[in-house]
N, CA, C and O atoms as a printed pandas DataFrame, in Angstrom:
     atom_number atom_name residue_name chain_id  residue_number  x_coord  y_coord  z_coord
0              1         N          UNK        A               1    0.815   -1.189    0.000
1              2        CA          UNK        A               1    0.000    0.000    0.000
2              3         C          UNK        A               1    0.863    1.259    0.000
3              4         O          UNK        A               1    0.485    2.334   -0.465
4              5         N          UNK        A               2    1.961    1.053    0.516
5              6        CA          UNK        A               2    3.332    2.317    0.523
6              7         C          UNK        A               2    3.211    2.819   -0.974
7              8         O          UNK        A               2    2.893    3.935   -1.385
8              9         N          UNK        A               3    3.527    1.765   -1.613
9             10        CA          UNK        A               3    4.102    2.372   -2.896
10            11         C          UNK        A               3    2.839    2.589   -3.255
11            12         O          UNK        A               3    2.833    3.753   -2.855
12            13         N          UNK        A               4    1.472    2.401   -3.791
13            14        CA          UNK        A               4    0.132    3.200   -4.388
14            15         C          UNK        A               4    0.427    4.748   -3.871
15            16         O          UNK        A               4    0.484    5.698   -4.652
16            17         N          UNK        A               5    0.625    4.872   -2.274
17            18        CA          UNK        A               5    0.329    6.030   -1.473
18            19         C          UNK        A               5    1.938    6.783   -2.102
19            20         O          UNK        A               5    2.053    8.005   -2.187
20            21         N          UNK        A               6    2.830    6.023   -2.412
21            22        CA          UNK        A               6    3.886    7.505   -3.072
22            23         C          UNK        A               6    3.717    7.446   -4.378
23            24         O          UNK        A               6    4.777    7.501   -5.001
24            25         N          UNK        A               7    2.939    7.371   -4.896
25            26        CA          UNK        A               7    2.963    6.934   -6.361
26            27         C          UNK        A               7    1.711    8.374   -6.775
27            28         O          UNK        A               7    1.664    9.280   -7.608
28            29         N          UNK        A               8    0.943    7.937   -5.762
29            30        CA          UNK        A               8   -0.048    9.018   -5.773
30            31         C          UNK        A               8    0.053   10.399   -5.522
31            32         O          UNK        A               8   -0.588   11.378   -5.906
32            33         N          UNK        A               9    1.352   10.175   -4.524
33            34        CA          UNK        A               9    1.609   11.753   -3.742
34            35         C          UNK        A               9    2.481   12.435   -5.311
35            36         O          UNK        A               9    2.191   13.432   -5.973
36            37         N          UNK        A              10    3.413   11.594   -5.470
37            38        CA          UNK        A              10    4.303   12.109   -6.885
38            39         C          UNK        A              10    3.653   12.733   -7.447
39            40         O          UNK        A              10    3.711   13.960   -7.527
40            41         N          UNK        A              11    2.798   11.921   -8.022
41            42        CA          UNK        A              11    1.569   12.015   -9.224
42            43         C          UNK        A              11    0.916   13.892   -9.178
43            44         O          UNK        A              11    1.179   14.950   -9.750
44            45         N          UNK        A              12   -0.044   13.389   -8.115
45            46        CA          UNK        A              12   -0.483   14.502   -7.563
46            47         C          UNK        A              12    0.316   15.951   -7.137
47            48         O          UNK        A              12   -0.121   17.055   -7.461
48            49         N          UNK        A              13    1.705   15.722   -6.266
49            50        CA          UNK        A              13    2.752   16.754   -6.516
50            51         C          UNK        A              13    2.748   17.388   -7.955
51            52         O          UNK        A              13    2.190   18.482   -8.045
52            53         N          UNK        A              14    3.158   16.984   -8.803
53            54        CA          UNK        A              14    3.989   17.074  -10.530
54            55         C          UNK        A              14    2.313   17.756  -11.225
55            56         O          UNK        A              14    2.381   18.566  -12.149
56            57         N          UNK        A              15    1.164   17.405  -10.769
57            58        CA          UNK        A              15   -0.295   17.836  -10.961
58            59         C          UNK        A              15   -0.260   19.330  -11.025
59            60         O          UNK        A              15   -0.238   20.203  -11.893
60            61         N          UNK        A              16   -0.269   19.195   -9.163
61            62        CA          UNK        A              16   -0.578   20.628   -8.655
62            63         C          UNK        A              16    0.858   21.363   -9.221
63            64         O          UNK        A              16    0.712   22.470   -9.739
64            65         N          UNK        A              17    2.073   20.866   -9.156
65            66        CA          UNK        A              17    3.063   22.311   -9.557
66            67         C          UNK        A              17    2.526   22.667  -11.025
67            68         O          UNK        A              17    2.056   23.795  -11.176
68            69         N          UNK        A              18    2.565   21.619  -12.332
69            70        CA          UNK        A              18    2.132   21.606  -13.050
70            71         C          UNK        A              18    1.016   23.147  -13.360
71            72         O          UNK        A              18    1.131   24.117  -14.110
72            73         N          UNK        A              19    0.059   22.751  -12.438
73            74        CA          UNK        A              19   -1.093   23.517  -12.506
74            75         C          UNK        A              19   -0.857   25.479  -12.164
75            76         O          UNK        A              19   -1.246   26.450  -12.814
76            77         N          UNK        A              20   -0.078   25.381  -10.897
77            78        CA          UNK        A              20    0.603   26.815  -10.351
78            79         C          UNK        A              20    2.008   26.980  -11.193
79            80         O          UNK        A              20    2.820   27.888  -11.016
80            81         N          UNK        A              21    2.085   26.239  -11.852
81            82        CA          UNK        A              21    3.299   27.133  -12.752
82            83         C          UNK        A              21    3.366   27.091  -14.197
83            84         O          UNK        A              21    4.061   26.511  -15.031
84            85         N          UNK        A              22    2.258   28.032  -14.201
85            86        CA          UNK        A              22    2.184   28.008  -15.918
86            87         C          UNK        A              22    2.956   28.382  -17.071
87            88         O          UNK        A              22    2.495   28.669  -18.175
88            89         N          UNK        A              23    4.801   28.345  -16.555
89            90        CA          UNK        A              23    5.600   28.883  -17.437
90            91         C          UNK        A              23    6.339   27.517  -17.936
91            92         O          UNK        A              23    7.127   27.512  -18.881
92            93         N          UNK        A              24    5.939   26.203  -17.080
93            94        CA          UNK        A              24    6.501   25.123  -17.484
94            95         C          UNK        A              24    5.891   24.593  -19.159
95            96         O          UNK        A              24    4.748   24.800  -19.567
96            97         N          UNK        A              25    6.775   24.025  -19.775
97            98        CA          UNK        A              25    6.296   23.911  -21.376
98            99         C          UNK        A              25    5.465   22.125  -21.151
99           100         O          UNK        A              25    5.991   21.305  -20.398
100          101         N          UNK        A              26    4.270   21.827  -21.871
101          102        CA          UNK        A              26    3.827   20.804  -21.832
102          103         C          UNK        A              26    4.889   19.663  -22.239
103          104         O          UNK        A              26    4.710   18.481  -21.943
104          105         N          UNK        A              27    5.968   20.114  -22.920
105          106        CA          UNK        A              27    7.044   19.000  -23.403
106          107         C          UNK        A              27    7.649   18.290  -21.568
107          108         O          UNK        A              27    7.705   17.169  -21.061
108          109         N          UNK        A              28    8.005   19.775  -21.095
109          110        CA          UNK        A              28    8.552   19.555  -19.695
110          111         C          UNK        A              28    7.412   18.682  -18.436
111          112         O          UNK        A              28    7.868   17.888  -17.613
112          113         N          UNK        A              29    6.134   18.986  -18.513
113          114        CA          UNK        A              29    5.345   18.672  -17.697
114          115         C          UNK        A              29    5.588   16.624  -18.348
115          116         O          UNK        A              29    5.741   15.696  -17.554
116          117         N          UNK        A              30    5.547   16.457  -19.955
117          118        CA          UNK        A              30    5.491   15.423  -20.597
118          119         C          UNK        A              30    6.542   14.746  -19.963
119          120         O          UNK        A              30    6.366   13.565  -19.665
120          121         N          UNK        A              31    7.678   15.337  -19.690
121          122        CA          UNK        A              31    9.021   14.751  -19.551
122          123         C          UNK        A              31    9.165   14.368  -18.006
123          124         O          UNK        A              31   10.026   13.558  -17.662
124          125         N          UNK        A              32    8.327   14.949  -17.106
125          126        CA          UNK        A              32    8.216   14.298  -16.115
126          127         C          UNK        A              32    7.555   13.192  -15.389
127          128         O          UNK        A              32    7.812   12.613  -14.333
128          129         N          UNK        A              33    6.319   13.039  -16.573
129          130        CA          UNK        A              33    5.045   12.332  -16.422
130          131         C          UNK        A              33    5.731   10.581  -16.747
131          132         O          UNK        A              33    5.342    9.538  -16.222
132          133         N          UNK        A              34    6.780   10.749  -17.720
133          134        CA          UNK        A              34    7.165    9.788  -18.758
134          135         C          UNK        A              34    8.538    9.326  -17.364
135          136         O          UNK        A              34    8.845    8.148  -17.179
136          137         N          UNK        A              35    8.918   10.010  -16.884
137          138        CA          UNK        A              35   10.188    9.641  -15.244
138          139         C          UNK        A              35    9.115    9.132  -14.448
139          140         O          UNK        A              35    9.481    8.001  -14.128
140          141         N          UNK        A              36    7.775    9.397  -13.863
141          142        CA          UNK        A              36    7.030    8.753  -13.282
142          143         C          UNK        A              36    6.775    7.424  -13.242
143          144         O          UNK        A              36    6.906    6.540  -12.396
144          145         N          UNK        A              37    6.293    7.505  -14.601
145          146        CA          UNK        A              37    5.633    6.050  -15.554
146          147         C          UNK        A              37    7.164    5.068  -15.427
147          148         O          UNK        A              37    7.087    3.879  -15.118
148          149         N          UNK        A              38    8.560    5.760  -15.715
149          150        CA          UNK        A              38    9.525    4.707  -15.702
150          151         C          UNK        A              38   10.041    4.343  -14.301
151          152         O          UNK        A              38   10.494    3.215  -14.110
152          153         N          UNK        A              39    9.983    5.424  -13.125
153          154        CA          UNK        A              39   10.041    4.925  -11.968
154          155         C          UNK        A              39    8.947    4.028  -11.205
155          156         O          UNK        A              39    9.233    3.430  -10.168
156          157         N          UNK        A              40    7.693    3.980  -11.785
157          158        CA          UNK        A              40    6.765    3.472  -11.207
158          159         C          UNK        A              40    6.080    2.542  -12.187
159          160         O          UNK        A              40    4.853    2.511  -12.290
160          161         N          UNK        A              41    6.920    1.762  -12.929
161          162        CA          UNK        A              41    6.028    1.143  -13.846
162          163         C          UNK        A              41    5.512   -0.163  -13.782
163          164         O          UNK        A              41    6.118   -1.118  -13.297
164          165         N          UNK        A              42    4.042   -0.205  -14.430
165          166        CA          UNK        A              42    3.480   -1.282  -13.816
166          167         C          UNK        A              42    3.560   -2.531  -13.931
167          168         O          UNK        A              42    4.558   -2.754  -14.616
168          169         N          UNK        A              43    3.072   -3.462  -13.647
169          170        CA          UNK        A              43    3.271   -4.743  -13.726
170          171         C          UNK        A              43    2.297   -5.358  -14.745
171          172         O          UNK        A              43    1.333   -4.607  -14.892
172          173         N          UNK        A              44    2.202   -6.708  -15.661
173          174        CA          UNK        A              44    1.432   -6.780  -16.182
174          175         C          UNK        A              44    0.264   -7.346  -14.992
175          176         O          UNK        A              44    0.500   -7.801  -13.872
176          177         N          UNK        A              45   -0.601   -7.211  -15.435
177          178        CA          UNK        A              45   -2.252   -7.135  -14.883
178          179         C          UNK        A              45   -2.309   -9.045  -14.362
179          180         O          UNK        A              45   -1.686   -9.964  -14.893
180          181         N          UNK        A              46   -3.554   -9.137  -12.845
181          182        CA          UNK        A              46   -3.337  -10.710  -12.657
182          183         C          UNK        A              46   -4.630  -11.146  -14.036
183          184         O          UNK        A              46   -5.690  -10.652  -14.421
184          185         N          UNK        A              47   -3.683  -12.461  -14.458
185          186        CA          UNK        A              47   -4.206  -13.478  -15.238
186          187         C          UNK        A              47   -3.748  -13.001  -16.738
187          188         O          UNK        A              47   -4.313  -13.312  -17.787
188          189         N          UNK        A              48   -2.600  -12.179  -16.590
189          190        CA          UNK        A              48   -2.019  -11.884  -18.136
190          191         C          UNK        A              48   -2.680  -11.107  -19.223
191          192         O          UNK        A              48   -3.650  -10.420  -18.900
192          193         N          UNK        A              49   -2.396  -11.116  -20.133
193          194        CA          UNK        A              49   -2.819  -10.133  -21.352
194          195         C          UNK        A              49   -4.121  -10.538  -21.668
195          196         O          UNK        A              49   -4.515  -11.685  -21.458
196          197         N          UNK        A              50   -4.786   -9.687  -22.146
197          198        CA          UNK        A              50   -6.453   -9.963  -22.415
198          199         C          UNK        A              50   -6.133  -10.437  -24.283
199          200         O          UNK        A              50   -5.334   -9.943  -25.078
200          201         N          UNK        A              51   -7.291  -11.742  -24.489
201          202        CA          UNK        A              51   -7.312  -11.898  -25.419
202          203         C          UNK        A              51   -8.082  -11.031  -26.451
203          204         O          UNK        A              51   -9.062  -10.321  -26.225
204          205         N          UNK        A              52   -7.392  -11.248  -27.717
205          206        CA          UNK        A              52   -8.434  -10.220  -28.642
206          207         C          UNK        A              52   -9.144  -10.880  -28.928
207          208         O          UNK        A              52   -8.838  -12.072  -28.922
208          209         N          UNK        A              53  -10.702  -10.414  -29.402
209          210        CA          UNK        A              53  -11.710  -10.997  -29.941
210          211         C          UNK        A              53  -12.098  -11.032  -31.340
211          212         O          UNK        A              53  -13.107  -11.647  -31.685
C-alpha cells in the first residue's frame, strides 16, 4: 500500500506544480510524467494479457 500512497503523492505533486506554474512547457510537464511512468512502472495485470476478440 506504501508504494500506491507515493505513487499518488508524486503524481499529484507534478499535478498541482504543473497547474501553479504556468511557465513550465507541456514538453517539460510530458518529460516528467514519462520519469514517473519509468520509476513506477506497472506490472502486467493478474491473469495476463487480455485476449483479442
Amino acid at each position: 500500500m506504501g508504494d500506491v500512497s507515493a505513487r499518488c503523492d508524486a503524481l499529484g505533486g507534478l499535478l498541482k506544480a504543473a497547474g501553479h506554474d504556468l511557465a513550465k512547457t507541456d514538453e517539460s510537464v510530458k518529460q516528467e510524467l514519462d520519469a514517473l511512468a519509468a520509476k513506477y512502472g506497472d506490472t502486467d495485470a493478474v491473469g495476463g494479457q487480455a485476449k483479442e476478440k
